[in-house]
N, C-alpha and C positions, 0 to 999 in steps of 0.2 A: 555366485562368486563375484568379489566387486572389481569393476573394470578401473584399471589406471590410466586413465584418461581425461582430458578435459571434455566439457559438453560440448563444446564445436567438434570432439573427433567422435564423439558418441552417437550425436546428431548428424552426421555428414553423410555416413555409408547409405545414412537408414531413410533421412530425408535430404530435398534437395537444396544446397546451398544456401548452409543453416548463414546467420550473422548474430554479428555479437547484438545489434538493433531487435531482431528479429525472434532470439531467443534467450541469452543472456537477460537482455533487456525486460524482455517480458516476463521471466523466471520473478526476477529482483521485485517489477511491479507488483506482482500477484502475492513474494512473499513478505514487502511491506504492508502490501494493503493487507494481509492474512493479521499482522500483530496489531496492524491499527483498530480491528473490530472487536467483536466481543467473541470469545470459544463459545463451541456450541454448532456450529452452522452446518447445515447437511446439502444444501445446494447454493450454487452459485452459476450465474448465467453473465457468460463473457458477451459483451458488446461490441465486437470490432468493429475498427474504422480506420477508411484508406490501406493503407498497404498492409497493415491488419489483417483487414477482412479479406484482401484481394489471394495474400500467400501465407494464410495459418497453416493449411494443412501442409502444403510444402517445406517449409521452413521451420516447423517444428514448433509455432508459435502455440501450438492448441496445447500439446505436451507439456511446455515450456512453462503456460500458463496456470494449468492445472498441478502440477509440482511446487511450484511458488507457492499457490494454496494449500499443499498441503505441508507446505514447510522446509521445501528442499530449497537449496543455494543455488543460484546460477552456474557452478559446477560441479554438478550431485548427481554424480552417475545414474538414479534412481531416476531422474527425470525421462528418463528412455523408455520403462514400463511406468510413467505417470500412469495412464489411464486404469492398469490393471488396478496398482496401488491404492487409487479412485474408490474402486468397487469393491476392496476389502475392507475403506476405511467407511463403506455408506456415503460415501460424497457421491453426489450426483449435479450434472455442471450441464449446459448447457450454452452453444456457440453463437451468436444473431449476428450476423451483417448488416451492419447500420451509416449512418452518417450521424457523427457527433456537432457538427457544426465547424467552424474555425479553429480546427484546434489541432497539433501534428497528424502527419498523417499514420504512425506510429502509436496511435492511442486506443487504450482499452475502457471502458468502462466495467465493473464488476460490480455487481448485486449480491452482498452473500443474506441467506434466508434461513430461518432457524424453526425446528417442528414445534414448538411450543407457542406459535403464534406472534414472535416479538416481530416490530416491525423491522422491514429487512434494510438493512445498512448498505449506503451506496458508494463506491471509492472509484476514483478515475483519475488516469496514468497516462503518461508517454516514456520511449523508449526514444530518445534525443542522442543518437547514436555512443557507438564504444564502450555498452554497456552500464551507463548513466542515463537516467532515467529522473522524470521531475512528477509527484505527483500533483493533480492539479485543481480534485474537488474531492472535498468529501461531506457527504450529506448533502449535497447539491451546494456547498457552501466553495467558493474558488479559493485556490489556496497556490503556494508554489514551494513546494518541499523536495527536496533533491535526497532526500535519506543519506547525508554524509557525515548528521552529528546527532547528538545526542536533542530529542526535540519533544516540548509539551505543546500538547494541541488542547486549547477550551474552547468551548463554544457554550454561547450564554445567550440573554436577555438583558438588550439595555443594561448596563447599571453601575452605579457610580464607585470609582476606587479599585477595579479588578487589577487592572496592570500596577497599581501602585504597593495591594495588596499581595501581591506573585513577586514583584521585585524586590519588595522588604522581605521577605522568606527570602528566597534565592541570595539576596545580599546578606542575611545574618548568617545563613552557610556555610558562606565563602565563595558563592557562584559567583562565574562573568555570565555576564548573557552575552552571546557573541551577536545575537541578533532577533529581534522582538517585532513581529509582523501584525497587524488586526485590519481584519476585511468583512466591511460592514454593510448588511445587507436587509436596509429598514431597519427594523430592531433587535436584528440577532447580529449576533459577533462571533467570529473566529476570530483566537487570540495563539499565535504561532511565537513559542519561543524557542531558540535555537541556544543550543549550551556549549561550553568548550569543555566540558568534563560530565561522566555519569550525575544520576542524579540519586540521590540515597532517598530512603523507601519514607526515611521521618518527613523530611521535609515533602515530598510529593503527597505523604496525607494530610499534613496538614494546607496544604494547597487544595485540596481532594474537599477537603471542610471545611473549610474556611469561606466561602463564596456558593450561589446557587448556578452551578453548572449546568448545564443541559448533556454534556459530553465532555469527558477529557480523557486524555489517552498520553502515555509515555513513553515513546518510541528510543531504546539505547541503541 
């Protein structure tokens, strides 16, 4: 029977002194990063750091995090029996206490791994209190995305005319770009564009083909 409740009252009884940093936060982390990868993935091994790693299991961070991956909302009753959910759905997760470096102390790194051999996709997060969250690599590539708009992520190979090519689509449209990021590192690029409105499916293929992408991904 499903309970009427927010995750802070679901998570409270049960663990101690959940927060919105601690599990809200991490919920959101785990279920952007879940739509930023490819389906398919049967494990996933969390990396905490700092306060993290110090009060997952207290605070409900491990729960929290494993529900995000499998698609629940940072207020999704369902996040209470994460774990069992877990082992119905074949997901198998694993926790590491680690040191990220310089980076909040409120950050996850996640690895998700897929049985067919593909090689496994890496995303990493912080939980920057009050339930706002910035993620901040993926693919080892640094990035700073707050999940609040609708946003294309490419990552390429050198090469000349990408952003000019993404902008003439997006401007024939009728997109704003609210805001167009690229973080270059040697010869690869992430190319971060932030939108003020969904993006329709014509225009994202033909972005999708138009250029030799290494990754791109469409987060609404």
């Amino acid at each position: 029977m499903a309970v009427n409740a927010s995750i802070f009252d679901i998570l409270g009884p049960v663990m101690v002194g959940p927060s919105s940093s601690h599990t809200a936060g991490a919920a959101k982390i785990a279920n952007v990063a879940r739509r930023m990868v490819d389906p398919g993935f049967n494990e996933v091994d969390f990396y905490l750091h700092g306060s993290f790693a110090k009060t997952y299991k207290g605070h409900g961070t491990n729960r929290a995090l494993v529900g995000g991956v499998l698609g629940y909302g940072p207020d999704d009753d369902r996040i209470i029996n994460a774990f069992e959910y877990a082992k119905e759905a074949g997901l198998n997760y694993k926790f590491i206490e680690t040191d990220l470096g310089e980076v909040h102390p409120n950050t996850v790194r996640m690895v998700f791994k897929y049985p067919d051999g593909r090689s496994p996709i890496d995303i990493q997060g912080s939980s920057i209190g009050g339930g706002a969250i910035v993620i901040n690599k993926i693919y080892g590539n640094p990035i700073e995305y707050y999940a609040k708009r609708p946003t294309l992520f490419m990552a390429y190979g050198e090469q000349k005319g990408v952003i000019a090519f993404v902008s003439n689509i997006l401007y024939s449209n009728g997109y704003n770009i609210h805001e167009m990021k690229t973080i270059k590192d040697g010869d690869n690029v992430m190319l971060v564009c932030e939108l003020d409105e969904p993006l329709i499916p014509e225009a994202l293929e033909k972005i999708k083909n138009g250029k030799d992408f290494t990754f791109i991904k469409y987060i609404d």
